[in-house]
C-alpha positions, 0 to 999 in steps of 0.5 A: 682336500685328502687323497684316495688311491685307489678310489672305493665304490660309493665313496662320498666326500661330503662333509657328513650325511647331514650335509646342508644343502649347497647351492650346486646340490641337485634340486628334486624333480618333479613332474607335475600334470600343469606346467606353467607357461614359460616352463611349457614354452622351454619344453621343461619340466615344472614342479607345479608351484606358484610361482614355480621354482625356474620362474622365480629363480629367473625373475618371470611371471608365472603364468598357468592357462594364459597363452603369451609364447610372445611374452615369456622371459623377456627383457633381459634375454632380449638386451642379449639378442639386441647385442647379438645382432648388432655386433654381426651386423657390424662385422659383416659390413666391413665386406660390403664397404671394401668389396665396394671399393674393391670387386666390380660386383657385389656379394649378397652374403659375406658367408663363405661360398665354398663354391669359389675358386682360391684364386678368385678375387671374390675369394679372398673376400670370403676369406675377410668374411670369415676372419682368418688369419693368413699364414703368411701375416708378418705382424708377430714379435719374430717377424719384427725382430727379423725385419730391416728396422732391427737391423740397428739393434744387434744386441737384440737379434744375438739374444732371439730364438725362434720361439717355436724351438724354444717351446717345442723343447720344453720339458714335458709336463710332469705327471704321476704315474700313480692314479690319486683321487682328490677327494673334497669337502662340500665347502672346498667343492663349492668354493672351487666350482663357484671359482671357476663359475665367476672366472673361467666360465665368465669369460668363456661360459661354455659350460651350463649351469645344468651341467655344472650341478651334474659335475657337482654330484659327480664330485659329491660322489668321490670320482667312482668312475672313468668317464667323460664327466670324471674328467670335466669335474677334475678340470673345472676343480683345477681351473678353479683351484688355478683362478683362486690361487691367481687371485691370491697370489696377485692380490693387492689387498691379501696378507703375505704372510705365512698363511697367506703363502700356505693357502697359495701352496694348497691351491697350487697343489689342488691344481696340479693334482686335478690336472693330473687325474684328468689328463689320465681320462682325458684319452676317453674324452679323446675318443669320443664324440660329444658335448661333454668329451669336447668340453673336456679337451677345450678346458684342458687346453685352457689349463695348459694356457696357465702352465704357459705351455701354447704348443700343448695349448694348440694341441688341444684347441685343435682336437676340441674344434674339430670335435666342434665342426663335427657335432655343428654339421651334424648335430649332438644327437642328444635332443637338449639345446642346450648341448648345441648351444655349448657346443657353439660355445666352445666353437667360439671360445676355441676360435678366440684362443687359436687366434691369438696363438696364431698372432705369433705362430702364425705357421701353425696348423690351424683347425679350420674354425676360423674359415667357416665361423660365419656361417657359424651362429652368434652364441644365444641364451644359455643358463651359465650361472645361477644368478640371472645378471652374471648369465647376462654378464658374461654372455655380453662379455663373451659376445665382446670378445669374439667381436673384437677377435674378428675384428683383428683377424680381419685386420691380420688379413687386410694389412698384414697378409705378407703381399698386402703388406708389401704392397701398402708400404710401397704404394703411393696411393689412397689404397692403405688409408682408405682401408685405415680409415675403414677399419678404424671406423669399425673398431669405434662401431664396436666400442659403441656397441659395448654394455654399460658395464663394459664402456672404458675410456681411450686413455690411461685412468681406471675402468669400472671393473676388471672386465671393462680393463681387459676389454680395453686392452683388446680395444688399444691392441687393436687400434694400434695394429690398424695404424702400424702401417704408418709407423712402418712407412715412416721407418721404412722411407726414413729420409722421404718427406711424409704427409701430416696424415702419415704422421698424425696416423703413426701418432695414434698408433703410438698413443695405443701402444703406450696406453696399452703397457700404462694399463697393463695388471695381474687381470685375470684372464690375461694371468691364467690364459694370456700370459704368453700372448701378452709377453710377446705383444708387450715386447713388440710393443716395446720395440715399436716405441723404441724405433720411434724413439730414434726416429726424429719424424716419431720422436714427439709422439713417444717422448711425451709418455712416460716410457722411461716407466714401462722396461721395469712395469712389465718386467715385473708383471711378467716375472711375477705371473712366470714366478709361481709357475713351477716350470718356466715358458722360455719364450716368456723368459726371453720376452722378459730379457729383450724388454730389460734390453729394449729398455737399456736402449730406451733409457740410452736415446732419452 
């Protein structure tokens, strides 16, 4: 990478004229007077040949004259749809069994009905329809670390700060007043984008494969101008130059070395200075309304998520869901589905991130994507990548993910809903573990309804692949919430004689949470989007064993993992994903220090 300040016209930054052809290089177009069938069914041009280019890119027949719109691009495509309908149909059901139990009536439809009043009962059904979050949720690390059952550890409570405080003085993000254009060699250019193709685009692949040929020209090009596309090719640059130098720096196979250190200094430095340009033509993509504008915005917030910055992370998810709800309610305007179909994308993509940022800070502001994501489409096909199994991949990866979400935020809702949880602690009755079991119920649905590629087992040993790894972590994070509540009861009414079932509950909430720190690593995702999130559920996590450990009713359930292991397995995987940040998050700062604290209790009631 070399530098250009002030960029000239017509600059290109190939290699030489002759470059080879590269895989993101733009394909000729060709019209011809007989398309193929598949390419007639996607009202798409055709170059003619037999087979014909898209045909035997995307593995179908290709047929001229024959009339099977029924047909055309089956197979795989449908296995995405399958999955589709199945994990919506298996979130929805969650509001017809508890309106059962909970509404004399019965709602035909678990979409949001506008028309119902906030205080109705039916309402608040709607709500658990659309997966919110409530505001009032007191399941975070602050309001565990503010409850009565810290009160035993004041060493704890002098070392907390608010977190919200401590990240709103942050210092700001540095940037350089100088306008400096990065321009890249074809080989550096195709090695990030194929990057940020097989990591940020797997987890969230809102961005086409279409456009990512465009951004590549536009890279080709040396950035001659100030436009919307400028700036999505800077972040997709920095996303993948920050995917890259992940994956160096928490390699287990790379050399430390010299080299090794100088290629994570290049990356670094790629990184930031994408960043920087983009974030100078991040005010056009502000002021317009667009799919490309809001892909803009999204990616940066996914940037500011590897900078562990979550307020500036927040700031804008919010401005790319509300371009979002925008183009949803009336349309892109543009006459290309694919545009629709991304914006859908970035929907649920924003939907994910604001949701685990709300976990924690759970006043803040939300967009409003989670009030009105049923009545929102499941994402469809789209050409992400330019290999039909990793589009395939990463669709079913994506779906995973937004249905494991849902499930969570239904689950904030119903335990965690700061009257409901009052309520549920101090009830003597069948209320709390029939909702339990429900939920647990859903939560087993779900994992049945994973891919092959994606299946894991409910224990400690190794996954196929970092994909199926980081699915488990949702998976324990959120079977450990469902049986909270019994762990709660049994500190809460220390000296009350419980149920086998309270305890039994308790012990699988503790056997999620060790297993959950046991499998923690450098994951991808977590490192460059999750580390804040994860600092703080670890160190929840972390409390929550500790209490239980000093609970003689919980004791057994903990004192046969091997706890004694997590205090130093997490401080260094926090330490080292903080490390190559050149400006420390102090939240991940202070998780750090309360879980070497938690540990030194730990070690002490052992």
């Amino acid at each position: 990478m070399t530098f250009q300040s002030p960029p000239p016209l017509g600059r290109s930054n190939s290699d030489s004229p002759s470059a080879l052809p590269t895989t993101y290089a733009a394909r000729p177009r060709k019209r011809t007077a007989h398309a193929c069938d598949a390419c007639r069914l996607r009202k798409s041009r055709c170059d003619g040949r037999q087979p014909c280019s898209w045909c035997t890119e995307n593995d179908v027949d290709c047929l001229y004259g024959h009339q099977q719109p029924s047909s055309v691009n089956q197979g795989k495509s449908d296995k995405i749809l399958e999955t589709v309908l199945r994990m919506d149909g298996l979130l929805r059901s969650i509001h017809d069994n508890l309106n059962e139990r909970h509404s004399t009536g019965s709602i035909s439809t678990p979409r949001f009905n506008s028309s119902l009043s906030p205080s109705s009962p039916d309402n608040d059904f709607a709500k658990v329809a659309n997966a919110t979050i409530p505001s009032t949720h007191i399941s975070a690390t602050e309001d565990l670390l503010n409850s009565s059952v810290a009160a035993p550890f004041p060493s704890l409570r002098a070392q907390f700060r608010p977190i919200f405080q401590l990240e709103s003085h942050s210092p700001p993000i540095p940037f350089q007043p100088r306008s400096i254009r990065p321009v890249f060699t074809t080989e550096e250019a195709e090695r990030l984008l194929t990057s940020f193709q097989l990591n940020v685009n797997f987890w969230y692949p809102t961005v086409s494969k279409a456009t990512m040929q465009i951004l590549f020209e536009k890279i080709q090009n040396g950035f001659t101008g100030n436009s919307c596309k400028d700036c999505a090719a800077l972040l997709v640059l920095a996303l993948g130059a920050a995917s890259e130098f992940i994956k160096l720096v928490h390699s287990s196979v790379e050399p430390r070395g010299f080299e090794s250190r100088q290629h994570q200094s290049e990356l670094m430095t790629m990184a930031t200075v994408c960043f920087d340009e983009a974030m100078k033509l991040l005010g056009v993509a502000y002021m317009e309304i667009s799919t490309i504008a809001t892909q803009c915005v999204f990616l940066a917030a996914l940037y500011c998520s590897f900078l562990q910055r979550p307020l500036q992370t927040w700031g804008h998810l919010s401005t790319a869901a509300a371009k979002c709800r925008s183009l949803l309610a009336y349309g892109t305007g543009s006459g290309n589905p694919e545009d629709e179909e991304c914006i859908r994308r970035i929907f649920w993509s924003c939907y994910i991130v604001e949701s685990d940022l709300i976990s924690e800070l759970s006043h803040l502001p939300q967009s409003g994507v989670a009030e009105v994501e049923s009545e929102v489409p499941i994402p469809g096909p789209l050409q992400t990548h330019f290999s039909e199994a990793e589009t395939e991949s990463s669709a079913l990866y994506f779906l995973s993910c937004i249905s494991i979400r849902r499930l969570l935020n239904r689950v904030h809702h119903l335990l965690y809903a700061d009257d409901k949880h009052k309520s549920y602690l101090n009830s003597r009755d069948d209320s709390l573990r029939s909702l339990i079991a429900e939920l647990d119920h859903q939560l087993v649905l779900w994992r049945d309804t994973l891919p092959e590629f994606l299946r894991f087992e409910d224990d400690t040993r190794e996954c196929a692949n970092e994909h199926a790894a980081f699915v488990r972590q949702r998976y324990l994070a959120c079977k450990s919430v469902i049986y909270r509540p019994y762990v709660e009861i049994v500190l809460k009414q220390i000296d009350s004689a419980h149920t086998l079932e309270t305890i039994e509950g308790a012990a699988r909430c503790l056997t999620a949470s060790c297993n959950h720190i046991s499998n923690l690593r450098s994951f991808g995702q977590t490192v460059l989007v999750d580390t804040w999130i994860c600092s703080l559920s670890m160190t929840s996590t972390m409390f929550i064993i500790l209490v239980s450990l000093r609970t003689a009713a919980l004791r057994s359930s903990v004192i046969k993992h091997k706890i004694a292991d997590y205090g130093p397995h997490l401080q260094k995987l926090l330490s080292s994903w903080l490390g190559v940040m050149p400006q420390k998050s102090p939240s991940i700062q202070q998780s750090i220090r309360l879980i070497a604290e938690i540990q030194n209790l730990i070690r002490d009631s052992l």
